[in-house]
C-alpha positions in Angstrom: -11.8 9.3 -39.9 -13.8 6.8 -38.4 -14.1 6.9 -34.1 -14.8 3.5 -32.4 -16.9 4.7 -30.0 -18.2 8.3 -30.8 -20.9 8.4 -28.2 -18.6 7.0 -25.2 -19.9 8.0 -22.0 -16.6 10.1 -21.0 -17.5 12.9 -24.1 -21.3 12.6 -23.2 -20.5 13.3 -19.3 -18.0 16.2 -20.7 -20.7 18.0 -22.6 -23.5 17.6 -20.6 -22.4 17.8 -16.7 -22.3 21.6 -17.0 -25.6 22.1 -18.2 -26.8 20.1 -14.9 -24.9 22.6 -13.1 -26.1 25.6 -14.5 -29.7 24.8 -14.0 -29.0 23.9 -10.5 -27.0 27.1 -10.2 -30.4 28.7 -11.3 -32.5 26.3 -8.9 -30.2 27.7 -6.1 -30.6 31.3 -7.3 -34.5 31.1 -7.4 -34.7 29.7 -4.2 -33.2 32.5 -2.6 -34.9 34.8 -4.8 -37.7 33.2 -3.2 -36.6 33.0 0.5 -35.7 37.2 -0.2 -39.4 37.6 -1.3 -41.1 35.9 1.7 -39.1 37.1 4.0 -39.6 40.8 3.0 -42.9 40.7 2.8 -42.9 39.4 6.7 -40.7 41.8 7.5 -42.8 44.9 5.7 -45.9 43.2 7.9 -47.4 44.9 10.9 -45.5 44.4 14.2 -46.0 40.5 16.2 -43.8 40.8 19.3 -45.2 37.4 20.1 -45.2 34.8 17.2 -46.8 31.7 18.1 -45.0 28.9 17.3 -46.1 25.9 16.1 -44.4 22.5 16.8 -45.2 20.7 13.5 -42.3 19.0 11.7 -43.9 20.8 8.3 -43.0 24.1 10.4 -39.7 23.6 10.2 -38.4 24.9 6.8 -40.2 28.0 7.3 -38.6 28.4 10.4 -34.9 27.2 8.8 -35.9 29.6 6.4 -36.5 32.8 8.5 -33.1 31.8 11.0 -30.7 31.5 7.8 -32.0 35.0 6.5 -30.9 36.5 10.2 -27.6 34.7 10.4 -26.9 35.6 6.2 -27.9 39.5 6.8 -25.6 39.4 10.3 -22.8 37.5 8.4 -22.9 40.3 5.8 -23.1 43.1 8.2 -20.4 41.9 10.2 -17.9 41.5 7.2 -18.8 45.4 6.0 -17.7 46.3 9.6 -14.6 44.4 9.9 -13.4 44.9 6.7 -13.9 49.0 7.6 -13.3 49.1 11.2 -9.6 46.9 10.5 -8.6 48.5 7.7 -9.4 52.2 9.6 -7.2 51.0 12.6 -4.5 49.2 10.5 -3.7 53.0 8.5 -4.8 55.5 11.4 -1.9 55.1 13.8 -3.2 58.1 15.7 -6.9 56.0 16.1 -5.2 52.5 16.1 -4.4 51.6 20.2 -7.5 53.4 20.9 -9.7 51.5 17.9 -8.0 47.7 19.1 -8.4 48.6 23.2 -12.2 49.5 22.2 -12.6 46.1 19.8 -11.3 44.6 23.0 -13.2 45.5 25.1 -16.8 45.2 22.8 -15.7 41.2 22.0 -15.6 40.7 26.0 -19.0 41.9 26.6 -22.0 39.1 26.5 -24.4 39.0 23.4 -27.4 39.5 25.8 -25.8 42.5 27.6 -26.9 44.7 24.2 -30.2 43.2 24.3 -32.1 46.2 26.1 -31.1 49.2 23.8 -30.5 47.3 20.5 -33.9 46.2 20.3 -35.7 49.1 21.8 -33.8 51.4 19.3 -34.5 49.5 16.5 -38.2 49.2 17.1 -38.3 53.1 18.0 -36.4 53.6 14.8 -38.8 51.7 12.7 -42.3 51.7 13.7 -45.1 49.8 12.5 -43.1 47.1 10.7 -41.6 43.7 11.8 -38.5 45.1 10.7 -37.8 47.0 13.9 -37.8 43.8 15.8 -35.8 41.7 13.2 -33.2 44.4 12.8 -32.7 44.3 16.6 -32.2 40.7 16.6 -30.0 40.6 13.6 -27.7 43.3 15.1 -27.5 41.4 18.5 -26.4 38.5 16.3 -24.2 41.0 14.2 -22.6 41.3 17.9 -22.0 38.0 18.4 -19.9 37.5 14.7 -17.9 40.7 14.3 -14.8 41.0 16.6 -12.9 38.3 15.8 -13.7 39.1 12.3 -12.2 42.5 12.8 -9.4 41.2 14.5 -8.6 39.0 11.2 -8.7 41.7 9.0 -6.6 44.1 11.2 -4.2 41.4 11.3 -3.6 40.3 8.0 -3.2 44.0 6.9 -0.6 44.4 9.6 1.4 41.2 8.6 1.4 42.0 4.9 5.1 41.6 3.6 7.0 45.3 3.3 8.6 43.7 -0.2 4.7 43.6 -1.3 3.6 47.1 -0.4 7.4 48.2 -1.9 6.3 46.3 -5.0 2.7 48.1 -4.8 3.9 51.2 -4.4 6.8 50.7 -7.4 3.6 49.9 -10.0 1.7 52.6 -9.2 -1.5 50.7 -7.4 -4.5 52.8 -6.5 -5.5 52.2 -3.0 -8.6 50.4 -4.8 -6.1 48.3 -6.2 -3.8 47.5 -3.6 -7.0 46.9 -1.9 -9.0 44.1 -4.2 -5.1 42.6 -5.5 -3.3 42.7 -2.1 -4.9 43.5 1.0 -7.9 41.0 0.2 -6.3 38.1 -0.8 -3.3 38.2 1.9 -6.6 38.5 3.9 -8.6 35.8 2.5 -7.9 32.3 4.7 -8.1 34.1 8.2 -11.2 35.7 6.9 -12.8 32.1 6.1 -11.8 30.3 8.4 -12.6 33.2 11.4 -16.0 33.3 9.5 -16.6 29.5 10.8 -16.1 30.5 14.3 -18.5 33.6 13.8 -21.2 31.7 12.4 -21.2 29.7 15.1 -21.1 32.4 17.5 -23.9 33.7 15.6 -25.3 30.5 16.3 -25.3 31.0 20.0 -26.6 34.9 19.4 -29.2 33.0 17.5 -30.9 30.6 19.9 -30.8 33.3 22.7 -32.8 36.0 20.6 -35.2 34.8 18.8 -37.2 34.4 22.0 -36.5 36.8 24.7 -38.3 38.7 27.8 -37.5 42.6 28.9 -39.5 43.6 31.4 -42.8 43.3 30.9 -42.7 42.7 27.4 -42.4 39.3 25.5 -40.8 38.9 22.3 -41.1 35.9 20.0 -39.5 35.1 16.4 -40.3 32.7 14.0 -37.4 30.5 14.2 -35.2 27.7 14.9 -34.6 29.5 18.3 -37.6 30.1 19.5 -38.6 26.7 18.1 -36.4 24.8 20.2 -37.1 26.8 23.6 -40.9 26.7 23.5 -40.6 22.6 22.6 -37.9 22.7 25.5 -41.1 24.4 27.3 -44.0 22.4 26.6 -41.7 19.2 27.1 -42.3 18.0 23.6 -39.4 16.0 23.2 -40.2 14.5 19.3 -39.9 18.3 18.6 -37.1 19.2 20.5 -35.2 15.9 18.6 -36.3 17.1 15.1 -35.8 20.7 15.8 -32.1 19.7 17.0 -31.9 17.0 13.9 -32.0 20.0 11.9 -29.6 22.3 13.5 -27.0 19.6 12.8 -28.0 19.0 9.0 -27.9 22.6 8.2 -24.6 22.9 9.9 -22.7 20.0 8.1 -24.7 21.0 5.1 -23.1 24.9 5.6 -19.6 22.9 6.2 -20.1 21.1 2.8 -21.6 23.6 0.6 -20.2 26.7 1.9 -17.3 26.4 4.2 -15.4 23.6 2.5 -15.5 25.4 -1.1 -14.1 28.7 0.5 -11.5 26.8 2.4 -10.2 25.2 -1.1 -10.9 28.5 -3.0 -8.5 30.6 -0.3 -5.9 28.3 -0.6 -4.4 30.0 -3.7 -3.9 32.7 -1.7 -1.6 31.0 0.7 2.1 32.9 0.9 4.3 30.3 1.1 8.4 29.9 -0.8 7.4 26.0 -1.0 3.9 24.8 -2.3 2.3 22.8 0.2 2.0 18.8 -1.0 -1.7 18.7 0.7 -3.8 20.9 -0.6 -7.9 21.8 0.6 -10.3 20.2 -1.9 -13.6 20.8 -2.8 -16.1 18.5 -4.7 -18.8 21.7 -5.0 -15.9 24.1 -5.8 -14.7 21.8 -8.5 -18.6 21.8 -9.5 -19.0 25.2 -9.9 -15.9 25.6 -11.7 -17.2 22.9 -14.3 -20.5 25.4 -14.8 -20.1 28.0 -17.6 -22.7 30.0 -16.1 -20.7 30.8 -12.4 -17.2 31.1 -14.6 -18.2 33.6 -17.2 -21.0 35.3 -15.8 -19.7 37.0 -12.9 -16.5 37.8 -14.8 -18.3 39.8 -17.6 -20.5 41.8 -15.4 -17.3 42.4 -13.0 -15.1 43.6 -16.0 -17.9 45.9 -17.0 -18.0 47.4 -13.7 -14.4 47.3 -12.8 -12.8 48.7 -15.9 -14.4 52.2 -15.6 -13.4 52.6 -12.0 -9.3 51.6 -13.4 -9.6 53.8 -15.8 -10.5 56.9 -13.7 -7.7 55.9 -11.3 -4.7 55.9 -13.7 -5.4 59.5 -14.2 -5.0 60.2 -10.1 -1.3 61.5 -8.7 -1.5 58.4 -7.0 -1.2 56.0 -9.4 1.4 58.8 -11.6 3.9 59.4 -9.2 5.9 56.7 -6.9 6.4 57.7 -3.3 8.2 56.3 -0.5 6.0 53.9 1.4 6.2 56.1 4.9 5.4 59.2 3.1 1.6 58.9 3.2 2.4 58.3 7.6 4.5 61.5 7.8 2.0 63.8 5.9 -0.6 65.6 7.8 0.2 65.2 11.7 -0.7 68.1 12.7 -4.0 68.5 11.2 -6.7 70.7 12.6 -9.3 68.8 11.7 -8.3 65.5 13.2 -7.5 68.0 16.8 -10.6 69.0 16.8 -12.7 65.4 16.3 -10.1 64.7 19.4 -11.6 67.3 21.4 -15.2 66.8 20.7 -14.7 63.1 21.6 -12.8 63.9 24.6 -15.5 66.1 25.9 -18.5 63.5 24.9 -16.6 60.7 27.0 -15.9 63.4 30.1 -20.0 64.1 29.6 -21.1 60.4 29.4 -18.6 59.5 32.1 -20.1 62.0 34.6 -23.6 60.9 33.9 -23.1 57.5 34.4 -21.4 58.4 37.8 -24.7 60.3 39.1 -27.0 58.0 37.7 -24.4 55.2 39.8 -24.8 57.5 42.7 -28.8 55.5 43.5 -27.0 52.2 43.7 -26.7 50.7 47.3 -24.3 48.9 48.8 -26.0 45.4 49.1 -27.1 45.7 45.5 -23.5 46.4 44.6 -22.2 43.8 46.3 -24.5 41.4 44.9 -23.1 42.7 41.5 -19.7 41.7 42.9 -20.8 38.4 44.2 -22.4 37.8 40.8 -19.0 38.8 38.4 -17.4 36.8 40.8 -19.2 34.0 40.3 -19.7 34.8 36.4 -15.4 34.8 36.7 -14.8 31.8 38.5 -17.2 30.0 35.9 -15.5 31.0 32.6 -12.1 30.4 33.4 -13.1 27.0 35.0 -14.6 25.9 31.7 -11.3 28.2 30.2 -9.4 25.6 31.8 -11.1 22.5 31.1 -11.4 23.5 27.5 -7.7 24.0 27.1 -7.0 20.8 29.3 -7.6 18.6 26.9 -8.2 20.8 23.4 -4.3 21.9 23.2 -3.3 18.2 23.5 -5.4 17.0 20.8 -4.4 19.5 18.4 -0.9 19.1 19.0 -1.6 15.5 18.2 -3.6 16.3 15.1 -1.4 18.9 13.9 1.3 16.4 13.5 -0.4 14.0 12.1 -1.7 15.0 8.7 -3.7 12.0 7.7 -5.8 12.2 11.2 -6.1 16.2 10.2 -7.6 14.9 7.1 -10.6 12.9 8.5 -10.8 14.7 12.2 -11.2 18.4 10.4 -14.1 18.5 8.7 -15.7 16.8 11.9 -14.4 19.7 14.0 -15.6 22.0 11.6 -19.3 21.0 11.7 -19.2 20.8 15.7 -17.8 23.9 16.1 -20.7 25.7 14.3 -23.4 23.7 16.3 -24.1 26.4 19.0 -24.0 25.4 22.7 -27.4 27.0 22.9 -28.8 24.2 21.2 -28.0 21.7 23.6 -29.4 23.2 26.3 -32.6 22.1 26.1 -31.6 18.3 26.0 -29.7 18.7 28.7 -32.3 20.0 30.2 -35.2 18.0 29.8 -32.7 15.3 30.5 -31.5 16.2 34.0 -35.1 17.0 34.6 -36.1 13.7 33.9 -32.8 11.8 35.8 -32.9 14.4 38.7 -36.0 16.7 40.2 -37.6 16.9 43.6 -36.2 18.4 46.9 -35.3 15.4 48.6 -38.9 14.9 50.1 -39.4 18.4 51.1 -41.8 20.9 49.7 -44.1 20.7 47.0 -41.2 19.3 44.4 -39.6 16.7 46.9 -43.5 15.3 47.3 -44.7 15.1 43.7 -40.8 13.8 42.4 -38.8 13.2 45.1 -36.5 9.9 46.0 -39.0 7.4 45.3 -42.1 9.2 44.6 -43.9 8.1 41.3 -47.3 9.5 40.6 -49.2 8.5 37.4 -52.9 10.1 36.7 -55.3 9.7 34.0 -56.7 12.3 32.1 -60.1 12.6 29.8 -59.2 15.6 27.8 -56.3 16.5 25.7 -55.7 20.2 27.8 -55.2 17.2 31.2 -57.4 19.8 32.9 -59.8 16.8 34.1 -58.0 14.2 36.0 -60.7 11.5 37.2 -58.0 8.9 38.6 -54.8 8.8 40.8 -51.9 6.5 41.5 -49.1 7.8 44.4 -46.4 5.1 44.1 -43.7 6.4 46.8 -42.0 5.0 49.9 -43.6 2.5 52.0 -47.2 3.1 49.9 -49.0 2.6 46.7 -52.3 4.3 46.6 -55.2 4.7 44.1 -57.5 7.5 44.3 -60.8 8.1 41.8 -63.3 10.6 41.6 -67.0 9.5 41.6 -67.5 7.4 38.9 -64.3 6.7 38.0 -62.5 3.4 36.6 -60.2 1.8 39.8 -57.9 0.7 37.3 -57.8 4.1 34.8 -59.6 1.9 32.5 -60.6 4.2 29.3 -58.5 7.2 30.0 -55.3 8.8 29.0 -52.4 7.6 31.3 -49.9 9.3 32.0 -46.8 9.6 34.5 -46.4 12.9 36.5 -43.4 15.5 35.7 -42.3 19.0 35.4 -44.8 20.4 32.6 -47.6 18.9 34.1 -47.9 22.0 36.6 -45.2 24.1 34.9 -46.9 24.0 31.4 -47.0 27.6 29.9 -46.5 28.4 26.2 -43.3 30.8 25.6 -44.9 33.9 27.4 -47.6 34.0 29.8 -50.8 33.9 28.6 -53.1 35.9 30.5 -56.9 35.6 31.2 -58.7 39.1 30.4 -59.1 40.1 34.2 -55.5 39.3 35.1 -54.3 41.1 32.5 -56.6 44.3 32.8 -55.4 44.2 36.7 -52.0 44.1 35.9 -52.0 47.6 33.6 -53.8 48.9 35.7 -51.5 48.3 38.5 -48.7 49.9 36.1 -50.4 52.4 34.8 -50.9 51.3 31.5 -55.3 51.7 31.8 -55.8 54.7 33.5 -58.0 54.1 36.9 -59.6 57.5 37.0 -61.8 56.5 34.0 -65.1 55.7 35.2 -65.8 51.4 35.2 -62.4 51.6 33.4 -61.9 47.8 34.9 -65.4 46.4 33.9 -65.6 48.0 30.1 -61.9 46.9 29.1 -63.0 43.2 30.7 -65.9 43.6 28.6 -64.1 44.9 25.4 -61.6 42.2 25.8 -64.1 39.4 25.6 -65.6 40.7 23.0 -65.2 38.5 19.8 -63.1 39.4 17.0 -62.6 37.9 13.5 -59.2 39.1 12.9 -56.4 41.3 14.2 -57.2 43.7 11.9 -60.7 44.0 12.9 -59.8 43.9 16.9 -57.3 46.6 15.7 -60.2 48.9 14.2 -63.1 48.1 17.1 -61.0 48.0 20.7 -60.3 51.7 19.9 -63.2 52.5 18.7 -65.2 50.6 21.5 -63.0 52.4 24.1 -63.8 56.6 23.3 -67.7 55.8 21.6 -68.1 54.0 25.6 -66.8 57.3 27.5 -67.7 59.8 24.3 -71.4 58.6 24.7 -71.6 57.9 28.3 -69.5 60.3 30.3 -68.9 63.1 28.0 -67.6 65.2 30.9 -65.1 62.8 31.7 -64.4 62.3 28.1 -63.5 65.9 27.5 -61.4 66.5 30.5 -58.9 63.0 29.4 -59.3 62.8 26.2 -55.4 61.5 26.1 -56.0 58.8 28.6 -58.9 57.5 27.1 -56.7 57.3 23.5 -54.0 55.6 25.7 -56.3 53.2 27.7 -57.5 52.0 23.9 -54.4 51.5 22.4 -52.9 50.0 25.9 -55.9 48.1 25.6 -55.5 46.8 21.7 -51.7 45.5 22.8 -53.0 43.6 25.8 -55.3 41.7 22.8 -52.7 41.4 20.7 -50.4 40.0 23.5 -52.9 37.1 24.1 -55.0 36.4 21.2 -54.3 35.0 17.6 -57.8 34.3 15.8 -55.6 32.9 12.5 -53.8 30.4 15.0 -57.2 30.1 16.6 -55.8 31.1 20.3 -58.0 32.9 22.3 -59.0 33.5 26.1 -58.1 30.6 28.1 -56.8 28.4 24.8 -53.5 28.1 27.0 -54.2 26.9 30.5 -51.6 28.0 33.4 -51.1 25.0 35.5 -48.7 26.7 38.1 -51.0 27.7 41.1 -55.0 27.7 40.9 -56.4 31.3 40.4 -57.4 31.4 37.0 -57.5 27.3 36.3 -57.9 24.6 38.2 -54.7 24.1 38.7 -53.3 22.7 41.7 -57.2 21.8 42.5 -57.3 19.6 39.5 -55.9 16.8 42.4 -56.3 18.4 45.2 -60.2 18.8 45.0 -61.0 16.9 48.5 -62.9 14.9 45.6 -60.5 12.3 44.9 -60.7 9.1 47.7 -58.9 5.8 47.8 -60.2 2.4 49.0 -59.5 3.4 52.9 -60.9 6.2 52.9 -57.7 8.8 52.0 -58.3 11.6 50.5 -56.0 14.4 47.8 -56.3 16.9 50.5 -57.2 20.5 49.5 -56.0 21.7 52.9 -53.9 25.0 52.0 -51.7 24.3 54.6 -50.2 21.9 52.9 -48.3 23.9 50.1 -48.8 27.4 51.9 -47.1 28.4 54.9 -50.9 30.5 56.0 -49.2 33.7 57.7 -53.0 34.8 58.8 -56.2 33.9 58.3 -59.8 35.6 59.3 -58.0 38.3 61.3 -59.4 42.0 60.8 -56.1 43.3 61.1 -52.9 40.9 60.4 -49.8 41.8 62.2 -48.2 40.0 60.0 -48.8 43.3 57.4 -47.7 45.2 60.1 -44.5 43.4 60.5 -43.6 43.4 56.5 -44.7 47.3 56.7 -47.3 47.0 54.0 -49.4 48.2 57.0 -48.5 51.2 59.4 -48.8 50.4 63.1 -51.0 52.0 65.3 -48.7 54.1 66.5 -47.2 56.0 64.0 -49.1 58.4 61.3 
C-alpha cells in the first residue's frame, strides 16, 4: 500500500507534540525542584529580621521567587485546614454551630490583627533559623486564605444529594471512599473557584507582611512585598512600575496556567440532569492531557498506593454490612469522653475569659473610648466601600450573567483582577496623590516647602544630595536664587533636581541608626545595662569597630564586650556576669540591625534627612550659608520650624508645667 504523503505534517505533529510536552513537564518540575532547594537553604540560614532590599530589576525573580514559595506553602496549608476543619463540622453535629459561629468569627478578624503572637511564636518556636520568621509570615497569609475555603468545603458536604449518600451507603463505600469518589468531587468547583478569591486574599496578607514593624523591632522579607513598600519609600518610581508590572504578569500568568486548567478540569464534576452547551476550556489542560508523562505517571504510582489501602478496607464492618444512613448520627450520644472534652473546654474559656477581664480592668476610659471612636470609624468605612462595591458590582453581573457571550470575554478579565491585591496599589496611589496634592496650604513646614504655588528646585554635587550648593524658591509673588560660595548662579554643572517628599523624608524600610543613637536608645530601654562601668563609651567603640562579615561581628562583639570588663573591672565583672552576657548580645543585634558588610551598608551608608541631629539634614539649606543677589538668606533661625518653648533659662517652667519637673513646692 502506497501513502501519498507519508510524512504529512498532521502525523508528524501527532507523534512528536507530546515529547515537547513532557520535556517541558520536566523543565517545570526542575524548576521547582530548584526554587524548593534555594529556598530551603535560606530558610535553614541564620535569622535576618531586616533584609535589605535591593531595587534592581535583576532582583526581581528572586524576589517572585521567594513570594510564590509563601503564597504555595499558605495555599497548601489552608486547604489541609479546610478540607479537616469542614469535613469535622459537617459530621460532628454536637461541634457544628459552635465550629461555623467560631469560623465566623476568625474570617471577620483583620490579617494584621494576628501579626503580634503569630510571629513572636513562631520565632520563639524555632530559634536560630529564618524559618521562625517565614513560618510566621506564611501563617498570617495562611489567615488571610482559609475561611472561605472552609466555608466551601463545609458547604458542599452539606448539599450533597441524600440519593448519593443512599447509593454510598447501598455499595458498601469506606469513608476513604465516599471521601476521594463523592465528597471531593461534589466539592471540587467551589473549591477552585473559592481558591481564586484566597489567593488573592493571600495577596493582600502578602504585601502587608513581608515588611512589618512591632514595637521596637523591624522585620523585612525578601519579596515582592517588601519590594514594593521600600520603592514606594525611597520614591523610586521605575521600581515601583516594574515591581507592579510583575505582580500583574504573574497573576494573569496564575489565571492561565493554573486557574483556567482547574476551572475546565472541575467541570466534569458539575451535577447537572442537562449537560451544559458551554463548557470551561483549557488550552494547557488539553496540553497536559496530550503528554504521556502527566497521564500515565501519576496514575501508576496512585494505583500502587491506593490499591493496598482498598484492599484493607473491604475487610472493615463498614464496607461488609449496609446501614441506614442516620445510624452512624444516633450512635454514641451520650459518650463520656466527648462530656468530658466539653467540660475541660468549658472551664479553659471561663479561665481565659476572666483573665482577659482583669487584664481589661488597666484600661481607661479615654483610651476606651478612643477604641470606640476608632471601630466606629473602622465601621463606617467598610460598609461605605460595602456599599459602593455592591452599587455597581450586582448590576454588572446580573448583566453578565445573562449574557453568555460577554461572560465569555469579561471572565477571565475578572479573574486576573480579582487576584491583583489592593495592597499593590497603594503605593501608586500614593506617590501619585503625593505628587498631585502635598503641603498645608502655606502653613508649617509642608505648606512652605510644597504648598499652593510653591516650587523649589536645588542642585546637588553628590549622589546621597547631602551637599546642596544652589537654590531656586519659585512661589507666590517671588522667584529667588540662592548659592553657596562659589557656586554656579545658574546650577551650571550640578545635579538638578525639583523638591518633594523623599527629599527630607528619605529613610530606607527601617530606621537606620548611627552607633550613638542607637546605644542611647537601649540603654534608655534597658537593653545595655547602665551600671556597667563606660558601658556607653565601650559599646560606641565596639560598634565602630570594623568587621568583615556578620559572622566575624557575630564572634568579636561578644567577645570584645566580657575580655573589656573581664580584664578591666574584674570586680564588676564577677558581680554581673549576666548583664555583661546580655549587654554583648544586645549589643551584636543592634549591629546586625544596622549593618550589612555583603550589601556593603554600614554606619551612616543611609542618611536620615528628617530633622538635623545626626545629618545635616534640615541644615543642608538652612546653613545661613546660602545668599541670593539682594542679600536674602536660607535662614537657620530655629524659630522658624520650632515653636522654642525656652531657651537659656536655668530652670524652664515650661518642665514644670508638662510635670517632667516637680515644682518647688512639692517633694
Amino acid at each position: 500500500m502506497n501513502l501519498p504523503h507519508p510524512l504529512a505534517r498532521s502525523l508528524v505533529v501527532a507523534r512528536t507534540w507530546p515529547f515537547v510536552i513532557d520535556v517541558g513537564v520536566a523543565a517545570c518540575g526542575l524548576a521547582i525542584f530548584f526554587s524548593l532547594i534555594s529556598t530551603g537553604t535560606y530558610w535553614l540560614s541564620k535569622p535576618v529580621p531586616v533584609v535589605p532590599i535591593s531595587h534592581s530589576i535583576g532582583a526581581l525573580p528572586a524576589y517572585a521567587l521567594y513570594s510564590l514559595t509563601r503564597m504555595a506553602i499558605a495555599y497548601l496549608l489552608s486547604m489541609a485546614f479546610a478540607i479537616s476543619y469542614g469535613y469535622t463540622a459537617a459530621y460532628s453535629p454536637r461541634l457544628e454551630a459552635w465550629m461555623i459561629a467560631v469560623l465566623d468569627i476568625l474570617q471577620s478578624i483583620p490579617v494584621l490583627s494576628f501579626l503580634p503572637p503569630v510571629v513572636l511564636a513562631m520565632v520563639a518556636l524555632i530559634p536560630g533559623h529564618q524559618l521562625g520568621i517565614e513560618m510566621g509570615v506564611i501563617l498570617l497569609i495562611f489567615t488571610g486564605q482559609v475561611w472561605n475555603l472552609a466555608f466551601s468545603f463545609y458547604s458542599s458536604l452539606k448539599s450533597i444529594p441524600r440519593e448519593m449518600l443512599e447509593a454510598s451507603r447501598i455499595y458498601r463505600y469506606s469513608a476513604w471512599q465516599r471521601f476521594w469518589q463523592l465528597e471531593m468531587p461534589n466539592a471540587a468547583i467551589g473549591l477552585v473557584w473559592n481558591s481564586i478569591v484566597s489567593v488573592a486574599n493571600g495577596w493582600f496578607a502578602l504585601m502587608a507582611c513581608e515588611m512589618f514593624t512591632m514595637g521596637t523591632r523591624n522585620f523585612q522579607l525578601p519579596g515582592l512585598g517588601s519590594y514594593l513598600q521600600t520603592a514606594a519609600v525611597s520614591g523610586d518610581f521605575h521600581a515601583l512600575v516594574a515591581g507592579f508590572a510583575l505582580v500583574i504578569v504573574i497573576v494573569a500568568a496564575t489565571d492561565q496556567l493554573i486557574w483556567r486548567p482547574l476551572i475546565a478540569w472541575s467541570d466534569k464534576f458539575k451535577f447537572e440532569q442537562v449537560e451544559s452547551a458551554d463548557r470551561s476550556t483549557s488550552p494547557i489542560l488539553e496540553l497536559l492531557r496530550r503528554s504521556s508523562l502527566v497521564s500515565s505517571l501519576p496514575g501508576r504510582v496512585w494505583n500502587r498506593v491506593e490499591e493496598p489501602i482498598y484492599r484493607r478496607m473491604s475487610q472493615t464492618k463498614e464496607c461488609r454490612v449496609v446501614r441506614p444512613l442516620d445510624e452512624g448520627l444516633a450512635r454514641g450520644q451520650n459518650s463520656a469522653g466527648l462530656w468530658a472534652l466539653g467540660v475541660a473546654a468549658f472551664c479553659v474559656v471561663i479561665w481565659g475569659a476572666t483573665q482577659a477581664i482583669l487584664m481589661l480592668r488597666t484600661v481607661t476610659w479615654p483610651d476606651l473610648q478612643l477604641l470606640l471612636e476608632g471601630a466606629g470609624a473602622t465601621f463606617l468605612r467598610v460598609n461605605a466601600a460595602l456599599i459602593l462595591s455592591a452599587a455597581w458590582t450586582i448590576p454588572v453581573g446580573v448583566a453578565i450573567g445573562f449574557n453568555p457571550r460577554v461572560a465569555r470575554y469579561v471572565q477571565p478579565v475578572a479573574q486576573v483582577l480579582a487576584s491583583i491585591p489592593a495592597t499593590a496599589f497603594f503605593p501608586i496611589l500614593l506617590i501619585g496623590l503625593v505628587k498631585i496634592g502635598g503641603g498645608n496650604k502655606g502653613i508649617g513646614i509642608h505648606g512652605t516647602h510644597l504648598g499652593p504655588g510653591v516650587h523649589i528646585r536645588y542642585g546637588h554635587s553628590d549622589p546621597q544630595r547631602q551637599t546642596i550648593p544652589w537654590i531656586e524658591y519659585d512661589g507666590p509673588g517671588r522667584k529667588t536664587v540662592y548659592r553657596a560660595e562659589g557656586a554656579p548662579a545658574n546650577g551650571k554643572g550640578l545635579s538638578i533636581r525639583e523638591m518633594d517628599c523623599i527629599d527630607c523624608h528619605n529613610r530606607p524600610a527601617h530606621s537606620y541608626k548611627l552607633p550613638e543613637g542607637a546605644v542611647d536608645e537601649a540603654m534608655f530601654a534597658g537593653d545595655l545595662s547602665a551600671s556597667l562601668p563606660f558601658a556607653r563609651k565601650q559599646s560606641v567603640q565596639i560598634l565602630k569597630a570594623a568587621y568583615a562579615s556578620r559572622d566575624v561581628a557575630a564572634a568579636r562583639i561578644p567577645a570584645a564586650v566580657e575580655a573589656f570588663y573581664r580584664d578591666n573591672y574584674p570586680a564588676a565583672y564577677k558581680e554581673h556576669r549576666a548583664e555583661v552576657a546580655k549587654t554583648a548580645q544586645n549589643l551584636l543585634a543592634i549591629y546586625n540591625r544596622n549593618v550589612f558588610p555583603a550589601m556593603k551598608v554600614g554606619w551612616g551608608t543611609y542618611p536620615n534627612n528628617l530633622g538635623h541631629t545626626d545629618f545635616p539634614g534640615c541644615f543642608r539649606c538652612h546653613d545661613d550659608s546660602h545668599s541670593s543677589a539682594d542679600g536674602r538668606k536660607v535662614t537657620q533661625d530655629c524659630g522658624a520650624c520650632h515653636n522654642v518653648l525656652a531657651m537659656d533659662e536655668a530652670a524652664p517652667k515650661v518642665l514644670t508645667d508638662l510635670g517632667i519637673v516637680e515644682s518647688k513646692g512639692t517633694k
